[in-house]
N, C-alpha and C positions, 0 to 999 in steps of 0.2 A: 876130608872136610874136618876141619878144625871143631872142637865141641863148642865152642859158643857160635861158629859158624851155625851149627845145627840148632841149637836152643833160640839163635837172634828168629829163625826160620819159622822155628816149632812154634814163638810167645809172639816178638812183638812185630814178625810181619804178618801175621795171621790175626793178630788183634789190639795194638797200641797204634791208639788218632796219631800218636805223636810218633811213629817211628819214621825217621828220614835216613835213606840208605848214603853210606857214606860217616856217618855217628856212630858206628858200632864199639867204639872206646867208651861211649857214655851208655851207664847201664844206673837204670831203675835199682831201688830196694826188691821188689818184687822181683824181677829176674835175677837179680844177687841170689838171691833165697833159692827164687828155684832152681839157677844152673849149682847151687852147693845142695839143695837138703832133695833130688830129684833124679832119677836117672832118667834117660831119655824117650826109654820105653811107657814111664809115667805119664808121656806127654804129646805122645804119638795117637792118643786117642780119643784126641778132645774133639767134641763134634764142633761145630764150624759156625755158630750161634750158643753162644752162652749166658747166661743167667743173669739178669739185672737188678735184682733184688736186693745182693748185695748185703747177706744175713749177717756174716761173718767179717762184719765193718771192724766192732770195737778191736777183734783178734786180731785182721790184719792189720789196723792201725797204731795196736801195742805193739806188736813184735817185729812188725817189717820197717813199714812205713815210717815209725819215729827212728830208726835209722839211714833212709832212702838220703841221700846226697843231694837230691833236688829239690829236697825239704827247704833249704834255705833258701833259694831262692822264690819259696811259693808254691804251693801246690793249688791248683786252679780247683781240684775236685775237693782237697779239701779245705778251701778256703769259699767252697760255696759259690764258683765263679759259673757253675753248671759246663763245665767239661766234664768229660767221661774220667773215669780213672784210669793209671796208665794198663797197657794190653796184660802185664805180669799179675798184676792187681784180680783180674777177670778169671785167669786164669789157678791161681790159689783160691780164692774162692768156690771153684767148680770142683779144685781138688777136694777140700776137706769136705764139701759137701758131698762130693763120690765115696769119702772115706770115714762116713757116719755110722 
C-alpha cells in the first residue's frame, strides 16, 4: 500500500464530511501537513470520536490552513457556512493537544 494510500485511510476516511473515494489527488492543507510533518505510527491511535472544541483554531489557521489549496475556492468552516472542518483539521488538533 502506497503511503498516502494509508494516511487517505488513517485521516480522511475515518473523518473528513467531505472525503469522496475516487479524489485521492486532491489533498487538504491539513493532510499536506500531516502526511509530511507525521509518521504513520503517529496516527494509528486516534480514537474514533474526536474533540470539537477546536482550541487550537488560530494555530491551525496560521500555519496550515492559510496554505490549504481549497482556500480559494472557500472554505465553508471558515467562512462561518457551519460545516465541519475538513477530517485533517480534527485530527491536528487531537495531535497537539496529545502533545501538550
Amino acid at each position: 500500500m502506497k503511503k498516502e494510500e494509508h494516511y487517505t485511510g488513517l485521516i480522511c476516511k475515518r473523518f473528513c464530511a467531505f472525503y469522496r473515494g475516487g479524489k485521492e489527488e486532491l489533498y487538504c492543507g491539513t493532510y499536506s501537513y500531516l502526511v509530511s510533518e507525521c509518521k504513520e505510527e503517529d496516527l494509528e491511535d486516534i480514537p474514533g470520536e474526536l474533540d470539537t472544541a477546536f482550541d487550537e483554531d488560530e494555530w491551525i489557521r496560521d500555519n496550515i490552513c492559510s496554505r490549504c489549496d481549497f482556500l480559494i475556492d472557500g472554505c465553508g468552516y471558515r467562512d462561518g457556512e457551519g460545516t465541519p472542518p475538513c477530517g485533517g483539521y480534527a485530527v491536528v488538533e487531537w495531535l497537539r493537544k496529545k502533545h501538550r
